[in-house]
C-alpha positions as CSV (number, residue, x, y, z in Angstrom):
1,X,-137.2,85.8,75.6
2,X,-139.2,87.4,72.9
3,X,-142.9,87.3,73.7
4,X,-144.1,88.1,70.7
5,X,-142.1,85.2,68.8
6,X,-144.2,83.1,71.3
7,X,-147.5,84.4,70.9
8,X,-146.4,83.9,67.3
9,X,-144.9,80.3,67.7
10,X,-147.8,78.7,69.6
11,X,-150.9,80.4,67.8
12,X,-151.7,83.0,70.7
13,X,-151.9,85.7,68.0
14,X,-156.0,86.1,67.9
15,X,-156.3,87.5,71.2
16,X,-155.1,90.3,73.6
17,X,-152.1,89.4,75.4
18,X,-150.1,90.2,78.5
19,X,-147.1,89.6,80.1
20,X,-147.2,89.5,84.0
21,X,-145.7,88.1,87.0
22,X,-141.9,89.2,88.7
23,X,-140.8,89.0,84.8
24,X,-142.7,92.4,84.2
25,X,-142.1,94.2,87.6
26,X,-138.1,94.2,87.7
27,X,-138.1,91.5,90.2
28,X,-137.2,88.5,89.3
29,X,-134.7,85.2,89.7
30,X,-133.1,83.7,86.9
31,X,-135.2,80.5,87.6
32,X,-138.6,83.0,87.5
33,X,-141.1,81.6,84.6
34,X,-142.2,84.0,82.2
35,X,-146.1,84.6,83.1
36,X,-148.0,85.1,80.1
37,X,-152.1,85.3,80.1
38,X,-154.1,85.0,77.0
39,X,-157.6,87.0,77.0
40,X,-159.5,84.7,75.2
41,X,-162.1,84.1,77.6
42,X,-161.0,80.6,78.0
43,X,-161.2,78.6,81.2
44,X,-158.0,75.6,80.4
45,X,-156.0,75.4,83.2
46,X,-152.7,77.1,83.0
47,X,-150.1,75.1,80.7
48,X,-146.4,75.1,80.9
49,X,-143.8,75.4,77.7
50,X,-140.5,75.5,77.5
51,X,-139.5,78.2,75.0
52,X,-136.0,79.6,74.1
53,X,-134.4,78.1,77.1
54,X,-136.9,79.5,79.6
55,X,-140.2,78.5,81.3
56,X,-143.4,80.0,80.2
57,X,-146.7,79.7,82.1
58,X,-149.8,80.5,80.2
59,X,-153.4,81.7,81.9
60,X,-156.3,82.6,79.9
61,X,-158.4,85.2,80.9
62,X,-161.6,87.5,80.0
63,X,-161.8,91.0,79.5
64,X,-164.2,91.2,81.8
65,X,-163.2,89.8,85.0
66,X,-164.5,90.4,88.2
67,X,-162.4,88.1,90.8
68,X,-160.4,90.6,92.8
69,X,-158.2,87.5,93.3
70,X,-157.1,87.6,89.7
71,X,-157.5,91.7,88.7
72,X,-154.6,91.8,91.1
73,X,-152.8,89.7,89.0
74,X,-153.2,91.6,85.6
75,X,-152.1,94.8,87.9
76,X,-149.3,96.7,86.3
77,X,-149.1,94.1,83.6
78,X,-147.1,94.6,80.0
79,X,-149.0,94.6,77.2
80,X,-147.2,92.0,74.6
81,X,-150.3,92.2,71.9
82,X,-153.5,94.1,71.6
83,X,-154.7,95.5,68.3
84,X,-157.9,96.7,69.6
85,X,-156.8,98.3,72.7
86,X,-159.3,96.4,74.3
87,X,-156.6,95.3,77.1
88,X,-155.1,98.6,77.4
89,X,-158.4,100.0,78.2
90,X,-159.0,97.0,81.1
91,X,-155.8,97.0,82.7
92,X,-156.6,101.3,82.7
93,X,-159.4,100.5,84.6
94,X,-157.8,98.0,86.8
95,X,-155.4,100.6,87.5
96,X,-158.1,103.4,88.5
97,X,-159.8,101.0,91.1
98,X,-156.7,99.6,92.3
99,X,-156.8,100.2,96.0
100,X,-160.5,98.9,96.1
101,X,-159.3,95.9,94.5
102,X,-156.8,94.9,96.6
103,X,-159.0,96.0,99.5
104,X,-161.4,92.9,98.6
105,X,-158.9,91.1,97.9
106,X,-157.5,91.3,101.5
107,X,-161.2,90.4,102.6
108,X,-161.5,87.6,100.9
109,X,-158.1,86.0,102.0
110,X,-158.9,87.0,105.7
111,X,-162.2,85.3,105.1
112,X,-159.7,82.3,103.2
113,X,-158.2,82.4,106.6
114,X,-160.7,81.9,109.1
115,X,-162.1,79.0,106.9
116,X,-159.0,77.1,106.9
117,X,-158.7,78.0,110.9
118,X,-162.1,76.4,111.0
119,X,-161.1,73.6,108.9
120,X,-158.6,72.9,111.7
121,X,-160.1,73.2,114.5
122,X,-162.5,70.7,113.4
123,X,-160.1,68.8,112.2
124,X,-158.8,68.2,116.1
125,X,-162.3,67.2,117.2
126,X,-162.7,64.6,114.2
127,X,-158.7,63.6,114.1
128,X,-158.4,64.9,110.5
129,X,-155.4,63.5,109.2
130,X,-155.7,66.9,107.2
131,X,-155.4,69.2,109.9
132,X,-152.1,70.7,110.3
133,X,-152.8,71.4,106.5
134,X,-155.3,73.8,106.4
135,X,-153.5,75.0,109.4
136,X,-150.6,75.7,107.1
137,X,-153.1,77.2,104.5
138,X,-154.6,79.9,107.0
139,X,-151.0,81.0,107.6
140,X,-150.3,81.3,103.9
141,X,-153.8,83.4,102.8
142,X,-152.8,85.6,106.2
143,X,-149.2,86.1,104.6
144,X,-151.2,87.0,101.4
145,X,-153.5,89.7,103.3
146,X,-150.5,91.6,104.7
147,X,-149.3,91.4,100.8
148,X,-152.5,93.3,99.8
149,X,-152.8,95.2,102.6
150,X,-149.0,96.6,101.5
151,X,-150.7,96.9,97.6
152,X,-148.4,94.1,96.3
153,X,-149.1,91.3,94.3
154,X,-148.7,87.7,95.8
155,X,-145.5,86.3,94.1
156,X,-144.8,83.2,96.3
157,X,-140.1,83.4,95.7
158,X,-140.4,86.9,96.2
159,X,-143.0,87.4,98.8
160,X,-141.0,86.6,102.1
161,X,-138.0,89.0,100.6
162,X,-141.0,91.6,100.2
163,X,-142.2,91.1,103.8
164,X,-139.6,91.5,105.3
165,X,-139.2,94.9,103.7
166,X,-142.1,95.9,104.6
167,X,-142.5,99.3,107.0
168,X,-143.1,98.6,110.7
169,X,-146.9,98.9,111.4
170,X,-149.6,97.6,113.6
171,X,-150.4,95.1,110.0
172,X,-146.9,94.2,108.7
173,X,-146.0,93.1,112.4
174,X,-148.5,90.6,112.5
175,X,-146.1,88.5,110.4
176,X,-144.1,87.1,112.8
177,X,-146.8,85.5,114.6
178,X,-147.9,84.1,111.2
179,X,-144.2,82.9,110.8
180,X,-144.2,80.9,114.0
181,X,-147.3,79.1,112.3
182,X,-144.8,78.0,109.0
183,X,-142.7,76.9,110.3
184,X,-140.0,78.7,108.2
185,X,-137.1,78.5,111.2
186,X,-136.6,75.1,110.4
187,X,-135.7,75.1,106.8
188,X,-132.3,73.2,105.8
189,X,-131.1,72.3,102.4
190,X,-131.6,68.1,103.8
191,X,-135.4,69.0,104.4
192,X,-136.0,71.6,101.4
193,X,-135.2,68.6,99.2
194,X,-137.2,66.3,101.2
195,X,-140.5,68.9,100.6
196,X,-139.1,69.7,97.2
197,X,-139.8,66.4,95.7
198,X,-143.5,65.5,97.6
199,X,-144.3,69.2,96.0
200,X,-143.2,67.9,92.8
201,X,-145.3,64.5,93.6
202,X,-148.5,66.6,94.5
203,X,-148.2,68.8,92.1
204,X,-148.1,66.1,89.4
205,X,-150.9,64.8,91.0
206,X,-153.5,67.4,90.8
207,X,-152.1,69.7,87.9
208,X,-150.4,67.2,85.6
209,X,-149.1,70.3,83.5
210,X,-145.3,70.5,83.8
211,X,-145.7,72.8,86.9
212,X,-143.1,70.6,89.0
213,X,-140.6,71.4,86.4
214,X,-140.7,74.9,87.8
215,X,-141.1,74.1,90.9
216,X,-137.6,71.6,90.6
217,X,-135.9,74.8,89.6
218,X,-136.9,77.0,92.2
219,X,-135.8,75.0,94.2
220,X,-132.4,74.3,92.8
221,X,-132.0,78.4,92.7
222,X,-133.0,79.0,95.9
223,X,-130.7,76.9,97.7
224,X,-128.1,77.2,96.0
225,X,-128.1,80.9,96.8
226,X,-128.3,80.4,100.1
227,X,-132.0,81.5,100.6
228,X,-133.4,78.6,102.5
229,X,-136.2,80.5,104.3
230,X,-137.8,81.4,100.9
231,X,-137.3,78.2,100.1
232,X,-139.7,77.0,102.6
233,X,-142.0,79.5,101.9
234,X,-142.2,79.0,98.6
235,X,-142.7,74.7,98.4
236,X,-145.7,75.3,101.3
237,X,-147.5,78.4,99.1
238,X,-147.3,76.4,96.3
239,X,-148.8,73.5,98.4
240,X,-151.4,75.3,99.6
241,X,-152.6,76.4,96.0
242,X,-152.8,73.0,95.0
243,X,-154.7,71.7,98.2
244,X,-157.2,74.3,97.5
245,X,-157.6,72.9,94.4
246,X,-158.6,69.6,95.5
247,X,-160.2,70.7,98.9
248,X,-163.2,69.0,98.2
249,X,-161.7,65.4,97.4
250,X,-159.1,65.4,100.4
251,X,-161.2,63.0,102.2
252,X,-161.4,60.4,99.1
253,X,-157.3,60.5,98.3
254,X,-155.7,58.9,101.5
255,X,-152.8,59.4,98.9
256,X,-152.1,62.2,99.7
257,X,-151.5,62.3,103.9
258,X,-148.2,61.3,103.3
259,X,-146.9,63.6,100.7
260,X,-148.9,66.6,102.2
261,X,-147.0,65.5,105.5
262,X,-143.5,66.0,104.3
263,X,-144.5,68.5,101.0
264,X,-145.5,71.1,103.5
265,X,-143.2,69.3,107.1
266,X,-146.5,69.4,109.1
267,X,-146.2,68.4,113.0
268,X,-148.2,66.0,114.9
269,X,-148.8,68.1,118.2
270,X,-152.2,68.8,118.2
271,X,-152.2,71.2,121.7
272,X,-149.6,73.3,119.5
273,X,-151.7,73.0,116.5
274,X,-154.7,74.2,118.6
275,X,-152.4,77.3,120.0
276,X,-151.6,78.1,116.8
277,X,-155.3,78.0,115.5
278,X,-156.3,80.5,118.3
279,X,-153.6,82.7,117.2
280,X,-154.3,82.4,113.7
281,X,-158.2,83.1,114.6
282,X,-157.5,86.4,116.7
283,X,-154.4,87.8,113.6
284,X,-157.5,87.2,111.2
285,X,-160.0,89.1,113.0
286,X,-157.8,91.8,113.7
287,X,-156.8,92.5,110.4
288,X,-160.5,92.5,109.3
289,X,-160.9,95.1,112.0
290,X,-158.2,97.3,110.3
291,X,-158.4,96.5,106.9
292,X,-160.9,99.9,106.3
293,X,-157.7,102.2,106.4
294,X,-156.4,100.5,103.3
């Protein structure tokens, strides 16, 4: 796809522009969107066009940025427009505080971690329907602290592949007991559809922006390539982003119990839901203990 005839197309032309995402690191699926972010200080929600046969998210961003949680993003990003070398100059800077970046980015999804632990622990005591979701959510932001910790940018197909690549260390080995937490083991192409289209459901209720379209894909891709475990892990991350989203209204959209419950295939065992919040506790903790040798 050529970027520039989209910037071009759409009337992105203004503004700095970069291209991001497994599209710009040489790691990417044919069913991988084309991640674009416009710097025009903008806060719209992402939107989703179809252009030239492929999928093309737009972000909006500012030049001056502070969220560690998004600077990771723009890390290593292509430059597709910028006649003032006002992004070149960011991304430059990005790039010279890059290990302090993803250092408090690590913090703050270990800190992401322990709230959703929280979340479900009170959640037992108060017989959240909710719970096993945030319990699924303080897996996924631990997942995203062993990312950081390794200096790689969340990219929800591509992060289990990258785990499991990982070296062997006292950090990266603290996946499998996040893994027992997913739930990943019991992914099968009957019950990847099954989550497949309550993630489409959810997502169209709380984005509305064409995002299940990529999601659909995904999907498609992923199983029929036979990688059923990414799969998994890549319907429940994107579940998680969009519970976070809506965090605050859970309790007001009884609406969405049911699709959370097969969207992200939660169990109903709330001793082995507590187990698993203990574990999930003590991982977090740890890794705040040894996140200083970053």
């Amino acid at each position: 796809m050529d970027t520039k005839k989209f910037l071009e197309k759409y009337s992105f032309t203004d503004f700095p522009a970069g291209l991001g995402g497994c599209k710009n690191n040489g790691q990417s699926y044919e069913s991988c969107e084309y991640d674009i972010t416009i710097f025009d200080n903008k806060t719209n929600d992402n939107s989703i066009i179809e252009f030239e046969g492929e999928m093309v998210k737009v972000h909006h961003g500012s030049l001056t940025e502070t969220n560690p949680d998004i600077l990771i993003q723009y890390h290593n990003m292509q430059i597709t427009l910028d006649e003032q070398w006002e992004l070149r100059m960011f991304l430059s800077k990005i790039n010279e505080k890059k290990e302090e970046i993803f250092r408090d980015y690590v913090k703050s999804c270990l800190i992401d971690a322990l709230f959703c632990v929280s979340k479900t622990k009170d959640g037992l005591k108060n017989s959240d329907p909710f719970t096993s979701s945030w319990l699924k959510c303080g897996a996924y932001y631990l997942a995203d602290a062993i990312s950081g910790f390794n200096l790689k940018r969340p990219s929800p197909a591509h992060m289990l592949n990258n785990i499991r690549a990982y070296e062997k260390n006292r950090i990266n080995e603290t996946f499998s007991i996040i893994n027992d937490c997913m739930g990943i083991e019991r992914a099968t192409p009957v019950l990847l559809l099954r989550m497949c289209k309550s993630s489409i459901g959810f997502s169209d209720m709380v984005e509305a922006n064409g995002h299940s379209k990529i999601i659909q894909i995904k999907h498609d891709y992923l199983v029929k390539n036979s990688l059923l475990a990414d799969c998994y892990f890549y319907l429940a991350y994107i579940n998680r982003n969009n519970l976070i989203k809506v965090k605050n209204i859970l309790n007001q959209k009884p609406e969405f119990i049911h699709v959370l419950k097969v969207a992200f295939d939660l169990e109903n065992n709330p001793p082995k839901i507590e187990q698993q919040a203990v574990l999930l506790q003590k991982t977090a903790n740890e890794l705040l203990a040894l996140q200083n040798p970053l």
